[in-house]
PQR file of N, CA, C, O and H, with PARSE charges and radii, in Angstrom:
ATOM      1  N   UNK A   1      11.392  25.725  11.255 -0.4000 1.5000
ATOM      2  CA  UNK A   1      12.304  26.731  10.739 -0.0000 2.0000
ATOM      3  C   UNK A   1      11.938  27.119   9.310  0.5500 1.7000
ATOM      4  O   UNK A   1      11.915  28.303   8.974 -0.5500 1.4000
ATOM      5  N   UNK A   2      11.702  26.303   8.621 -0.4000 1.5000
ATOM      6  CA  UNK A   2      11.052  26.611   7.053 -0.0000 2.0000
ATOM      7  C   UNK A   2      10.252  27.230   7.038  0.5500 1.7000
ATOM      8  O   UNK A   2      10.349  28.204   6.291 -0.5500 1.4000
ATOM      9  H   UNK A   2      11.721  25.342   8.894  0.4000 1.0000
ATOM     10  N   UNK A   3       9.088  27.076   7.769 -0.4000 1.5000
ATOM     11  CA  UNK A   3       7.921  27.944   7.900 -0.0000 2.0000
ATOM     12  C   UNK A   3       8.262  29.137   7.877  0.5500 1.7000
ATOM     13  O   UNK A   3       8.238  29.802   6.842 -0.5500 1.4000
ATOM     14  H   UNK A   3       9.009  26.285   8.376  0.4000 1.0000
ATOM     15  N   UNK A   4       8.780  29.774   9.471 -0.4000 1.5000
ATOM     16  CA  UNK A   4       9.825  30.773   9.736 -0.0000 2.0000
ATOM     17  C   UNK A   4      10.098  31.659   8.372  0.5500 1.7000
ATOM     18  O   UNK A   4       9.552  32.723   8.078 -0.5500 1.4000
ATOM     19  H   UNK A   4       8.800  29.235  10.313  0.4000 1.0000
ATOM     20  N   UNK A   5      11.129  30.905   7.590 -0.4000 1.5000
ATOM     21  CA  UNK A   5      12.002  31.773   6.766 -0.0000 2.0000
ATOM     22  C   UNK A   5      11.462  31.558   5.386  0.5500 1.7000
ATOM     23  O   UNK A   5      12.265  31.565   4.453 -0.5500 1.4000
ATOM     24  H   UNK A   5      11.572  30.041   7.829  0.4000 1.0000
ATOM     25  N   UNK A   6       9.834  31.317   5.089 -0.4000 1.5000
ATOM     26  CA  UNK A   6       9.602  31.559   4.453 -0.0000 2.0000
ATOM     27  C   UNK A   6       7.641  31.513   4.467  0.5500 1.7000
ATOM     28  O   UNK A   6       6.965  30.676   3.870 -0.5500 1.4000
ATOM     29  H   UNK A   6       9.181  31.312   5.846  0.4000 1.0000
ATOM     30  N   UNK A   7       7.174  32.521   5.216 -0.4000 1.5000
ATOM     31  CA  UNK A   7       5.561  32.254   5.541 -0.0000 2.0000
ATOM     32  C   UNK A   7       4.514  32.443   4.759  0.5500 1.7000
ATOM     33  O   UNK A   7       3.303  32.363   4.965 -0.5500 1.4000
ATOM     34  H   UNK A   7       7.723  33.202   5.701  0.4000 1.0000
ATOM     35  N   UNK A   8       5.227  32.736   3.719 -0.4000 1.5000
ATOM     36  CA  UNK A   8       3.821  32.462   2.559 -0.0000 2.0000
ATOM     37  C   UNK A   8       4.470  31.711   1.222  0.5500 1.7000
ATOM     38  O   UNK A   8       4.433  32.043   0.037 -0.5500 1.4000
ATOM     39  H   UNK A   8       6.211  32.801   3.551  0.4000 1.0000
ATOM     40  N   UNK A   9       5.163  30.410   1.973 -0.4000 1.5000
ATOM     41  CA  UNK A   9       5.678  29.604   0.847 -0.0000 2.0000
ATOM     42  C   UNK A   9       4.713  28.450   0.823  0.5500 1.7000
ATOM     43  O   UNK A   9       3.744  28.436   1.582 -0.5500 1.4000
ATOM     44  H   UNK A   9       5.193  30.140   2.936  0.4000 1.0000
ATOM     45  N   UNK A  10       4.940  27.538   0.017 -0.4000 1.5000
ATOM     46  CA  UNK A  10       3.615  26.584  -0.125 -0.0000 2.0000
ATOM     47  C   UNK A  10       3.154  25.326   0.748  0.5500 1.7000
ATOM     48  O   UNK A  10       2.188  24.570   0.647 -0.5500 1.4000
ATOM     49  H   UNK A  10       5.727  27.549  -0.600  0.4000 1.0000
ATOM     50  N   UNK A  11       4.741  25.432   2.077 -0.4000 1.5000
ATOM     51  CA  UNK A  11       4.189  24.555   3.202 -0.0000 2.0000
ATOM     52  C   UNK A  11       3.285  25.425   3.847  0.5500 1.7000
ATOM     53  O   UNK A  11       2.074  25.283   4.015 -0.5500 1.4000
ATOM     54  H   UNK A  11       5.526  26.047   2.159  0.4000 1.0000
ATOM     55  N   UNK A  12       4.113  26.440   4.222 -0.4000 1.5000
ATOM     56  CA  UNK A  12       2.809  27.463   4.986 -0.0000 2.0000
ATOM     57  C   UNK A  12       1.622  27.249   4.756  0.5500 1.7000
ATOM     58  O   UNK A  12       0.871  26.896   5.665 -0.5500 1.4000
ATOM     59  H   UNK A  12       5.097  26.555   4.086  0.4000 1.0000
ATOM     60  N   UNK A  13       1.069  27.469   3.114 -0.4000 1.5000
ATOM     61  CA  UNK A  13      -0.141  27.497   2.820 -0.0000 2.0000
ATOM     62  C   UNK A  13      -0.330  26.281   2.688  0.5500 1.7000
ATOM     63  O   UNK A  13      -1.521  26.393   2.398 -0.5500 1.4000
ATOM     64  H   UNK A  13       1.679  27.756   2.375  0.4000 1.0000
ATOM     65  N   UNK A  14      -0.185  25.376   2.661 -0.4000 1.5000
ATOM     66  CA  UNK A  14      -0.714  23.876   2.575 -0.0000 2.0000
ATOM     67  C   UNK A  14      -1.237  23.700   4.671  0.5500 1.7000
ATOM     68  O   UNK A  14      -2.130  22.992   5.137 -0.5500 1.4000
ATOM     69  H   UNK A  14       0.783  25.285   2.896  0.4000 1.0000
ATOM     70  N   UNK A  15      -0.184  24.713   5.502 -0.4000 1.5000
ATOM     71  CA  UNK A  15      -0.285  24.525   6.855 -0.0000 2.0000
ATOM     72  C   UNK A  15      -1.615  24.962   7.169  0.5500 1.7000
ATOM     73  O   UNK A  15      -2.426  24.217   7.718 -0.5500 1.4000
ATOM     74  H   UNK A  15       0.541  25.288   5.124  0.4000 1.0000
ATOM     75  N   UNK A  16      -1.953  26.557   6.723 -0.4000 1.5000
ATOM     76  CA  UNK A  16      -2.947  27.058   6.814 -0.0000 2.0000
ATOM     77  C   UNK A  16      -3.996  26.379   6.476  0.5500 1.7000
ATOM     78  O   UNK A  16      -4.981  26.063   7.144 -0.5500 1.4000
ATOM     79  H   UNK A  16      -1.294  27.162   6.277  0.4000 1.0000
ATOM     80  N   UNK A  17      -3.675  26.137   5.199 -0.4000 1.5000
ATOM     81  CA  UNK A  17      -5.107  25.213   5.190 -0.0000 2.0000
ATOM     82  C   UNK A  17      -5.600  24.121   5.433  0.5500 1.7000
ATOM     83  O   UNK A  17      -6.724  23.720   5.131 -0.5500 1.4000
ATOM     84  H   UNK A  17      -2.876  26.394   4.656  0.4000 1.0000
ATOM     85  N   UNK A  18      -4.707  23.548   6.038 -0.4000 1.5000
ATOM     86  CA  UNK A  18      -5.035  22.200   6.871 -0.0000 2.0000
ATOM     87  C   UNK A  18      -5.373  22.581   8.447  0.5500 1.7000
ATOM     88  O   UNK A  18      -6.290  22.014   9.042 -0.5500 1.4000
ATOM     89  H   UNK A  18      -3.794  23.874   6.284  0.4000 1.0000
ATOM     90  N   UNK A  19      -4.658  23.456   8.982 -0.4000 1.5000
ATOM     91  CA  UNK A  19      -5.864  24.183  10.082 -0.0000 2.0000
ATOM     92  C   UNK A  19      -7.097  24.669   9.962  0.5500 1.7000
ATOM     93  O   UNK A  19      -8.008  24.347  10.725 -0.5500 1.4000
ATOM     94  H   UNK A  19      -3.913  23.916   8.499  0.4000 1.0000
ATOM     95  N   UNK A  20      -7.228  25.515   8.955 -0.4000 1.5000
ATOM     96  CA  UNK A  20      -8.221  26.412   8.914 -0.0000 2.0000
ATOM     97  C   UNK A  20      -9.684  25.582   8.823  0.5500 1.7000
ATOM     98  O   UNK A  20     -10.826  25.915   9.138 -0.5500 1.4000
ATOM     99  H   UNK A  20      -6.488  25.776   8.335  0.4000 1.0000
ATOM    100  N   UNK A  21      -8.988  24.045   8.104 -0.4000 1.5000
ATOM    101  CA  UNK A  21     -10.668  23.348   7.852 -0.0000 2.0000
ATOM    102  C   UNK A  21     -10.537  22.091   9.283  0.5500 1.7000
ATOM    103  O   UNK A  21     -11.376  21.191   9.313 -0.5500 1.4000
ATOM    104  H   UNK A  21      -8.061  23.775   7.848  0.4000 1.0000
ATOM    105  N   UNK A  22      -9.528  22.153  10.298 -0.4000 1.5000
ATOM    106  CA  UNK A  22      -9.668  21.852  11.731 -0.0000 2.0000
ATOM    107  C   UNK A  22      -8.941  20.859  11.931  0.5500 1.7000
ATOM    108  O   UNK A  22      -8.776  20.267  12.998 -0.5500 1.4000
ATOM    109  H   UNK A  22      -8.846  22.885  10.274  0.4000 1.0000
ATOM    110  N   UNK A  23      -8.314  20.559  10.556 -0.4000 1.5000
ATOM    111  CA  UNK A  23      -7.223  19.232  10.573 -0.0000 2.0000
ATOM    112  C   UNK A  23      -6.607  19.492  11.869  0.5500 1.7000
ATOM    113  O   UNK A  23      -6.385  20.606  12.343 -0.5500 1.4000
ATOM    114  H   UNK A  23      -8.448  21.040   9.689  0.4000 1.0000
ATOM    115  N   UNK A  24      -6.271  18.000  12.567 -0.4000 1.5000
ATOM    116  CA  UNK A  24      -5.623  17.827  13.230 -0.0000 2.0000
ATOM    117  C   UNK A  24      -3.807  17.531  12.660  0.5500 1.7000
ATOM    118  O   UNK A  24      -3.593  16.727  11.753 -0.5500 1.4000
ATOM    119  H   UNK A  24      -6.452  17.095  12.183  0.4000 1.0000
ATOM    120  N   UNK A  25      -2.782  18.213  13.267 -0.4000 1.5000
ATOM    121  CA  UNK A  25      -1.428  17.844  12.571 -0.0000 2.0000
ATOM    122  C   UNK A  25      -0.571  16.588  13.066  0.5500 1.7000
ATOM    123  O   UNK A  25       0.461  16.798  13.703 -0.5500 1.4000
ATOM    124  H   UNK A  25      -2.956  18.866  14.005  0.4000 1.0000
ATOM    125  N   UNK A  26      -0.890  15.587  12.846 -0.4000 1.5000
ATOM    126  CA  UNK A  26      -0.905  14.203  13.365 -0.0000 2.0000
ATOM    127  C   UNK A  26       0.969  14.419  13.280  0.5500 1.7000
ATOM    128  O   UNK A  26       1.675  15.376  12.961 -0.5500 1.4000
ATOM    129  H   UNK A  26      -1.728  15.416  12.329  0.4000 1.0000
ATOM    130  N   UNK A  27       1.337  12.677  13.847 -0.4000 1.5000
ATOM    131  CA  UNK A  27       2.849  13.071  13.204 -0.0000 2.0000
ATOM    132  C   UNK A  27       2.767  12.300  11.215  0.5500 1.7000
ATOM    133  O   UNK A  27       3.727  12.411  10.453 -0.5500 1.4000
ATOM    134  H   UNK A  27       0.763  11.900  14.106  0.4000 1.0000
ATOM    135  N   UNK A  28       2.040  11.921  10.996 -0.4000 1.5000
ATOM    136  CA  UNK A  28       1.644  10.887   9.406 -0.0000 2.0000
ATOM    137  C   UNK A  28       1.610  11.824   8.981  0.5500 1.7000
ATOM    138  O   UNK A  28       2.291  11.907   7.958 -0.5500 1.4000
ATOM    139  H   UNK A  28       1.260  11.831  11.616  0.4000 1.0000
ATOM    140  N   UNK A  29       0.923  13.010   9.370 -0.4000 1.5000
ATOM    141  CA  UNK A  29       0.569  14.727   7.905 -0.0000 2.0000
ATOM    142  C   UNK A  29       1.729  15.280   8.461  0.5500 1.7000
ATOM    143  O   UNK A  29       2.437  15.844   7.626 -0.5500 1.4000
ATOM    144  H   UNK A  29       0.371  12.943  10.201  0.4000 1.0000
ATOM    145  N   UNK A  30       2.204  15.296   9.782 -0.4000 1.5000
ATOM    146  CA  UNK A  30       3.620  16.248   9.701 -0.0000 2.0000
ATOM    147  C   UNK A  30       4.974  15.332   8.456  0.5500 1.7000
ATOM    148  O   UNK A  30       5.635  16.088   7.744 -0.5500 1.4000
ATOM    149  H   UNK A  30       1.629  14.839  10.460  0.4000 1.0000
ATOM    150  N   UNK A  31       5.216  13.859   8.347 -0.4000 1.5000
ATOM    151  CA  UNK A  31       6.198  13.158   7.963 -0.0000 2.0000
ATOM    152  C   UNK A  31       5.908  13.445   6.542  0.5500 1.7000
ATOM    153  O   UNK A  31       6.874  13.689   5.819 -0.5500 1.4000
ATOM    154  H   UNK A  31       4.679  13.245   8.926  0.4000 1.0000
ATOM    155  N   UNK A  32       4.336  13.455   5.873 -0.4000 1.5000
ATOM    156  CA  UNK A  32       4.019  13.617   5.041 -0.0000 2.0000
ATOM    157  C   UNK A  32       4.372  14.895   3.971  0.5500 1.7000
ATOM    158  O   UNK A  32       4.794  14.961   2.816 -0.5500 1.4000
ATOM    159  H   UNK A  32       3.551  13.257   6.460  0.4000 1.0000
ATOM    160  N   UNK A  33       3.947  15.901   5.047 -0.4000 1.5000
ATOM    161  CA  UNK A  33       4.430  17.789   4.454 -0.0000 2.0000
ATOM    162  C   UNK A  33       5.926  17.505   4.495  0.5500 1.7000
ATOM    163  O   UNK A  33       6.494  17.538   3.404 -0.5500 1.4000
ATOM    164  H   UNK A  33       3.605  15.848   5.985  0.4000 1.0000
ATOM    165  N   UNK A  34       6.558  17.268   5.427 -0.4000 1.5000
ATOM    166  CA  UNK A  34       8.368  16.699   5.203 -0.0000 2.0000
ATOM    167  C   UNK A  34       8.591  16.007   3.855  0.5500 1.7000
ATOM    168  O   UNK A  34       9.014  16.890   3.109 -0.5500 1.4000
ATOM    169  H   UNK A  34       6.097  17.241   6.313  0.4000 1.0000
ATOM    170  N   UNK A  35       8.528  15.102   3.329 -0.4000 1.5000
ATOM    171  CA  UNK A  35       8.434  14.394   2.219 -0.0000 2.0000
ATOM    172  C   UNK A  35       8.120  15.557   1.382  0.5500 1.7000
ATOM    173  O   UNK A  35       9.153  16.106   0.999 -0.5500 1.4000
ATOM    174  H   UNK A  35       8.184  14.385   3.935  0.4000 1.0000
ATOM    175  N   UNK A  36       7.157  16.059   1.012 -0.4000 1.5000
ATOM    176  CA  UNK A  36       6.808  16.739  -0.203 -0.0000 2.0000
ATOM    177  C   UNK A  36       7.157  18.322  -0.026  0.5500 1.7000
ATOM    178  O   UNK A  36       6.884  18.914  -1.070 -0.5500 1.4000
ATOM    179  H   UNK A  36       6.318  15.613   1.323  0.4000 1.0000
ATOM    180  N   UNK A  37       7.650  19.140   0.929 -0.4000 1.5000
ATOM    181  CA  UNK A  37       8.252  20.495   0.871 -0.0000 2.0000
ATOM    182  C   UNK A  37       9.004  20.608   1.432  0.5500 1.7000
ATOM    183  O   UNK A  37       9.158  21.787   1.749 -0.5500 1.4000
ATOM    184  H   UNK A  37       7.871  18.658   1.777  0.4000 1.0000
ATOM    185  N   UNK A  38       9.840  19.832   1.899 -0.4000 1.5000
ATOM    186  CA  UNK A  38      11.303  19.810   2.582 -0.0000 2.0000
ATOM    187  C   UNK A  38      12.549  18.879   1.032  0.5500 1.7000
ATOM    188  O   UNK A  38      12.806  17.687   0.864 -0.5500 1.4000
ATOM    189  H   UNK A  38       9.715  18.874   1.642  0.4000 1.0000
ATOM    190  N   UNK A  39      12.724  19.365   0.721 -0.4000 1.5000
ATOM    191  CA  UNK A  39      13.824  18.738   0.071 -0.0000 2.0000
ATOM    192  C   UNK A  39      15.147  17.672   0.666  0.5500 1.7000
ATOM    193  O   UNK A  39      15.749  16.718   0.175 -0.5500 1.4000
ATOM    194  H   UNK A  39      12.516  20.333   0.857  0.4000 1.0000
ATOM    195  N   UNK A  40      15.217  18.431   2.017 -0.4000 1.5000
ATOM    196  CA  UNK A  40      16.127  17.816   2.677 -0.0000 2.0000
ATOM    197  C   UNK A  40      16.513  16.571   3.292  0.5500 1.7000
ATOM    198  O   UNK A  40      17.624  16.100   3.538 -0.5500 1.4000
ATOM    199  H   UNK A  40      14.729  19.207   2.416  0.4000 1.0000
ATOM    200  N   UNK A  41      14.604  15.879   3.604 -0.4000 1.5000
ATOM    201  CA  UNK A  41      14.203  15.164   3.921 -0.0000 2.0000
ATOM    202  C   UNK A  41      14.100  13.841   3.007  0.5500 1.7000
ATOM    203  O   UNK A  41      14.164  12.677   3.402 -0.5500 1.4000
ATOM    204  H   UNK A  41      13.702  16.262   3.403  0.4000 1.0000
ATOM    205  N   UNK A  42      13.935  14.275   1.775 -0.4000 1.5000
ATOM    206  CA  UNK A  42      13.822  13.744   0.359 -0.0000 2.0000
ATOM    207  C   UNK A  42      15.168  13.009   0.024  0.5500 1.7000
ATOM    208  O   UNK A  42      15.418  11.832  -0.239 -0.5500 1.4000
ATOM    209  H   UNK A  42      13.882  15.221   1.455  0.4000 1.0000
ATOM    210  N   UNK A  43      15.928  14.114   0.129 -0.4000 1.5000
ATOM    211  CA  UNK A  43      17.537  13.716  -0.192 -0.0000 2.0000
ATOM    212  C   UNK A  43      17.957  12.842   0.889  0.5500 1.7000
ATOM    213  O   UNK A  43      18.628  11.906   0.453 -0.5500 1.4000
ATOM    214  H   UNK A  43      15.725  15.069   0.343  0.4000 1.0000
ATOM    215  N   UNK A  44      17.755  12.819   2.463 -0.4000 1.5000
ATOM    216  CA  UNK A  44      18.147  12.416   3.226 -0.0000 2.0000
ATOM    217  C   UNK A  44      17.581  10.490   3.187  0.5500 1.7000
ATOM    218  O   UNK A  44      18.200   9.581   3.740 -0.5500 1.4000
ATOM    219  H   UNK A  44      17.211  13.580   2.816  0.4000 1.0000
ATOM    220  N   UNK A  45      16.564  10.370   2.553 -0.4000 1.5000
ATOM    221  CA  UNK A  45      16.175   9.028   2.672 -0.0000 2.0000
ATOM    222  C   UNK A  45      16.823   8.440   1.107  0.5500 1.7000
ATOM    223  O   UNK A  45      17.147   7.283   0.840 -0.5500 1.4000
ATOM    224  H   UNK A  45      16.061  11.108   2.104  0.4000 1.0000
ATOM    225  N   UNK A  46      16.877   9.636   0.231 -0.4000 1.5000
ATOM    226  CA  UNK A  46      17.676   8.856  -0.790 -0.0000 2.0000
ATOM    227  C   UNK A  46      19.350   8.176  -0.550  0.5500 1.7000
ATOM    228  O   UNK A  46      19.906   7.097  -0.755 -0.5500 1.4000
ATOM    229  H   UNK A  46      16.613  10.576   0.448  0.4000 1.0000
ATOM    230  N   UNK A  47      19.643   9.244  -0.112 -0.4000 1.5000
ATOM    231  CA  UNK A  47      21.006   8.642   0.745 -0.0000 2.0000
ATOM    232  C   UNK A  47      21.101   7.289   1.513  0.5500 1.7000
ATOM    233  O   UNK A  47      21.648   6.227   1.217 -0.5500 1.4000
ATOM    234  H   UNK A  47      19.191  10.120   0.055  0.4000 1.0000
ATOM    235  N   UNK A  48      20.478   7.633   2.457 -0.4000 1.5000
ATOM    236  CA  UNK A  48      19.590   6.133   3.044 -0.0000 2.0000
ATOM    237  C   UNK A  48      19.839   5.280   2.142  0.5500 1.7000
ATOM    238  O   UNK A  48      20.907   4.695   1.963 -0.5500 1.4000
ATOM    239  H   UNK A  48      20.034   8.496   2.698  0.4000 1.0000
ATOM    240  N   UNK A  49      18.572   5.150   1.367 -0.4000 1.5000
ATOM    241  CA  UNK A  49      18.455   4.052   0.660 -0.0000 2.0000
ATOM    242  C   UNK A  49      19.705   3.466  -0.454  0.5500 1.7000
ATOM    243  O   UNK A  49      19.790   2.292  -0.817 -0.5500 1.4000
ATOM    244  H   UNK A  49      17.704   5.625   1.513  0.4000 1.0000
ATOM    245  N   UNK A  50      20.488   4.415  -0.819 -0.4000 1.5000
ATOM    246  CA  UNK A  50      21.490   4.331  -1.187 -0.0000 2.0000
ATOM    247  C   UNK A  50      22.873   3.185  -0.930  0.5500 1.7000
ATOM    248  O   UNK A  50      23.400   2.164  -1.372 -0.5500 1.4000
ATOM    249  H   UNK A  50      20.419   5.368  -0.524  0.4000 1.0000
ATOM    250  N   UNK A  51      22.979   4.379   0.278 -0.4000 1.5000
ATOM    251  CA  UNK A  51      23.481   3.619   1.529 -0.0000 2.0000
ATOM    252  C   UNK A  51      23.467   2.138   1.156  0.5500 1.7000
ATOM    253  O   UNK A  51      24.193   1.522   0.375 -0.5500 1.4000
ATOM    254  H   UNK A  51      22.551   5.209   0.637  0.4000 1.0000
ATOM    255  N   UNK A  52      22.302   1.670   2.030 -0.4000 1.5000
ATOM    256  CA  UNK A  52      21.903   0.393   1.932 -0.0000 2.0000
ATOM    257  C   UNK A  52      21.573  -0.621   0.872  0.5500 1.7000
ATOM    258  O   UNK A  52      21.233  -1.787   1.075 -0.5500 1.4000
ATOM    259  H   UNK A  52      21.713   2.171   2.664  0.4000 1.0000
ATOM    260  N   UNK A  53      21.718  -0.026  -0.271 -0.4000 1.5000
ATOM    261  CA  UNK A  53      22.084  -0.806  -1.498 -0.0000 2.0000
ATOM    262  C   UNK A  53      23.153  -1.225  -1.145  0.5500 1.7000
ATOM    263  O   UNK A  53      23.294  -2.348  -0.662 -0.5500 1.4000
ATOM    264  H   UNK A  53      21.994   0.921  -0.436  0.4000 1.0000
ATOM    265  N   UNK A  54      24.281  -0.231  -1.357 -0.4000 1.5000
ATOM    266  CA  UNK A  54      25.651  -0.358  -1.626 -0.0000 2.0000
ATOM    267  C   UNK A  54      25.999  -1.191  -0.633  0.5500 1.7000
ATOM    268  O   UNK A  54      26.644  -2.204  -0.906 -0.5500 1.4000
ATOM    269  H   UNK A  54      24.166   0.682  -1.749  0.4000 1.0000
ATOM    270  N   UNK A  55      25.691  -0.949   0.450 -0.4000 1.5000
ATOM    271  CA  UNK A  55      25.907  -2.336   1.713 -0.0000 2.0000
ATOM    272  C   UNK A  55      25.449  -3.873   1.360  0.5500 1.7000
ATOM    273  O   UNK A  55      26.330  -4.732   1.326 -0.5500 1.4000
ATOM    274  H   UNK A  55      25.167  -0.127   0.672  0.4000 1.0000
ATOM    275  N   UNK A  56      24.000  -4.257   1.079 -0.4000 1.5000
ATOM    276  CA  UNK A  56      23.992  -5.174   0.362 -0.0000 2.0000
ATOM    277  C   UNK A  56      24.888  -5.830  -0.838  0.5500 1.7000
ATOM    278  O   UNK A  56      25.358  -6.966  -0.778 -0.5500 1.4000
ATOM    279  H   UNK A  56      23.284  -3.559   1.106  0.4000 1.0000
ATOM    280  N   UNK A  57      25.029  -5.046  -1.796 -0.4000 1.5000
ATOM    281  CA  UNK A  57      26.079  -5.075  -2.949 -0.0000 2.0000
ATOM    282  C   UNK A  57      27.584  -5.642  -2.191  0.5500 1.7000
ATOM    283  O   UNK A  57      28.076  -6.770  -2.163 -0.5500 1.4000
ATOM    284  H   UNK A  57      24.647  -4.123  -1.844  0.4000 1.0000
ATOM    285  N   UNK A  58      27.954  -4.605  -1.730 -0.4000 1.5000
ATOM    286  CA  UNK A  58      29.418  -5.035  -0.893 -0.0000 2.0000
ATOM    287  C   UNK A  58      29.429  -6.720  -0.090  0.5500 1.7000
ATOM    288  O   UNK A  58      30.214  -7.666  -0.157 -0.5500 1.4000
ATOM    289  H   UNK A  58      27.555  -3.689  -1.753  0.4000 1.0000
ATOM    290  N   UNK A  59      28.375  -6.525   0.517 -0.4000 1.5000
ATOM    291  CA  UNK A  59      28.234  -7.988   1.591 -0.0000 2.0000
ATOM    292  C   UNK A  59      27.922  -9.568  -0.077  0.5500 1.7000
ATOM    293  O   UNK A  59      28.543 -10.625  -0.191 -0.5500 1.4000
ATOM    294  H   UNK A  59      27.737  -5.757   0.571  0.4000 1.0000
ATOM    295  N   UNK A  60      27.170  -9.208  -0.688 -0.4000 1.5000
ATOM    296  CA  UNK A  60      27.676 -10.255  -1.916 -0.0000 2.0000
ATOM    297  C   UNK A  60      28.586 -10.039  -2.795  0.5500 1.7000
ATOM    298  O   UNK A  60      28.255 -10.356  -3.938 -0.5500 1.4000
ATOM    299  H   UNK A  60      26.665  -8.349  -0.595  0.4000 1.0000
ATOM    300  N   UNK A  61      29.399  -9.700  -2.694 -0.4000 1.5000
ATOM    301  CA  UNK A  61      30.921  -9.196  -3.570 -0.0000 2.0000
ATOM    302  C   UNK A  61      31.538 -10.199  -2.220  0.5500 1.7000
ATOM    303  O   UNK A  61      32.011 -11.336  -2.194 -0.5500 1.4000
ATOM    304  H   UNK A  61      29.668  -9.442  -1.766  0.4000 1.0000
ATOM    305  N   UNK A  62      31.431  -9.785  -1.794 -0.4000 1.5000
ATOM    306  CA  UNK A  62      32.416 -10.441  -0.610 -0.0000 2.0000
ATOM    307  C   UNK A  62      32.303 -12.066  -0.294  0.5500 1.7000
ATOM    308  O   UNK A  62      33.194 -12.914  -0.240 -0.5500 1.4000
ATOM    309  H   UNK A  62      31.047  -8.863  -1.816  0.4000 1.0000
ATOM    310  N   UNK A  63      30.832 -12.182  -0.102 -0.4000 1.5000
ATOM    311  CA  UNK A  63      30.383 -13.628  -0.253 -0.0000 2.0000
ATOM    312  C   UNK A  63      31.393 -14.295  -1.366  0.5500 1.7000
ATOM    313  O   UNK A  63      32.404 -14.997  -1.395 -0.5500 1.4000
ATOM    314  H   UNK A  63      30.108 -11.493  -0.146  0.4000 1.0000
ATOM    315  N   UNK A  64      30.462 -13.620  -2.287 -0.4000 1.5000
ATOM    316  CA  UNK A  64      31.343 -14.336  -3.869 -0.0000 2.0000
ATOM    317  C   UNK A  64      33.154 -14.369  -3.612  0.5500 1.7000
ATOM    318  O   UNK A  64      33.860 -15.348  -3.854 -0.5500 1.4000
ATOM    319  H   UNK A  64      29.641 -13.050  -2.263  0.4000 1.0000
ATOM    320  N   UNK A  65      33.583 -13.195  -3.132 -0.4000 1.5000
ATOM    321  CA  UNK A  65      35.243 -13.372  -2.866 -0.0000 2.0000
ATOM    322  C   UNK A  65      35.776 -14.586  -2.156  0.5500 1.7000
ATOM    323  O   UNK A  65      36.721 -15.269  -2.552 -0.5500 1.4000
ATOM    324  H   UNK A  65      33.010 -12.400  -2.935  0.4000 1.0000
ATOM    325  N   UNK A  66      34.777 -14.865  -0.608 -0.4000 1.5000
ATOM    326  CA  UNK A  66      35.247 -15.992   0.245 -0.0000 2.0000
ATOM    327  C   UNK A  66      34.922 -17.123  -0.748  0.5500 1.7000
ATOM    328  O   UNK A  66      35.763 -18.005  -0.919 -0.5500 1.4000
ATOM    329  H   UNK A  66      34.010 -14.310  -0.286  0.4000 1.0000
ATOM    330  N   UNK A  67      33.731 -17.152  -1.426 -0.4000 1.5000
ATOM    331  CA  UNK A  67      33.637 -18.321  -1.851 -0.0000 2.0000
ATOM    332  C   UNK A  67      34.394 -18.934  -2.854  0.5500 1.7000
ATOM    333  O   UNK A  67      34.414 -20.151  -3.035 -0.5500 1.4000
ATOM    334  H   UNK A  67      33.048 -16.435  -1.287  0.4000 1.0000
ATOM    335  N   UNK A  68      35.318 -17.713  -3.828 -0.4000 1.5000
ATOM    336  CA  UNK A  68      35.954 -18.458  -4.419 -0.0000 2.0000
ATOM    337  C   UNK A  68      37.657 -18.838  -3.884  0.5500 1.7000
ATOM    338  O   UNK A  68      38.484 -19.591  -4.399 -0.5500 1.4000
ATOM    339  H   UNK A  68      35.301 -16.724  -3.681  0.4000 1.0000
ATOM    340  N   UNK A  69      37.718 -18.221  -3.008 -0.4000 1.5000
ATOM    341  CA  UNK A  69      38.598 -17.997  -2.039 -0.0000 2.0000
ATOM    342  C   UNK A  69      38.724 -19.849  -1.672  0.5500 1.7000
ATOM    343  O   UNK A  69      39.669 -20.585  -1.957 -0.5500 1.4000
ATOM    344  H   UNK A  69      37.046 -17.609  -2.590  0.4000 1.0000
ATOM    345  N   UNK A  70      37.324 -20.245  -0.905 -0.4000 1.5000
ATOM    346  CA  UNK A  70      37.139 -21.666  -0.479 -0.0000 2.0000
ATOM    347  C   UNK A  70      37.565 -22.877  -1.250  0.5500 1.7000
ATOM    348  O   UNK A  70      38.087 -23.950  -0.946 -0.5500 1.4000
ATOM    349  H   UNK A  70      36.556 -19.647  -0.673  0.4000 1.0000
ATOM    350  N   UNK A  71      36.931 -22.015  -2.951 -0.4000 1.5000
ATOM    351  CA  UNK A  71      37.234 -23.167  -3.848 -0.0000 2.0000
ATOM    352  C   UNK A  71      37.706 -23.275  -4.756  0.5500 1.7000
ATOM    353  O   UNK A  71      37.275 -23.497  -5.887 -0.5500 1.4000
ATOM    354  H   UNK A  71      36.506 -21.143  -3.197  0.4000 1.0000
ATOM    355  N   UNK A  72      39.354 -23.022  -4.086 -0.4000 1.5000
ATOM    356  CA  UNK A  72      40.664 -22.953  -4.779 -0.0000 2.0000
ATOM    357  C   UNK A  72      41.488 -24.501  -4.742  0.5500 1.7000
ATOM    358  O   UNK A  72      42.593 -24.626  -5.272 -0.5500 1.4000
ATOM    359  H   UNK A  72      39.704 -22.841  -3.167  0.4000 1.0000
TER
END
C-alpha cells in the first residue's frame, strides 16, 4: 500500500533498485525495507518492547509486594 500511495518515494526507489540489479526480495530485505521506511513498523516494535518492559517491571513489584507481604 505505501508503494501505491506514494511511487516515487524512497521505498519505491530503494524497490527499484534492488530489482533492477536482480535482487531477489527475500522475506529478511522485505522485514528489512519495513524497519527503515515504514514508520509504523518502527513504532509498532517500540510498543512491543515497551510493553514488555513494563510487564517485567510489574511481575518484580509484585514479587517484592508478596515478599514482604510473607515477611510480616
Amino acid at each position: 500500500m505505501h508503494l501505491v500511495a506514494d511511487p516515487t518515494g524512497l521505498l519505491a526507489l530503494e524497490l527499484q533498485r534492488l530489482l533492477s540489479s536482480g535482487e531477489q526480495i527475500t522475506d529478511f530485505i522485505a522485514e528489512d525495507l519495513a524497519q527503515t521506511f515504514l514508520p509504523k513498523v518502527r513504532l509498532h516494535d517500540q510498543i512491543r518492547d515497551a510493553g514488555d518492559q513494563l510487564s517485567q517491571e510489574l511481575a518484580t513489584v509484585s514479587r517484592v509486594i508478596q515478599t514482604a507481604q510473607h515477611n510480616q
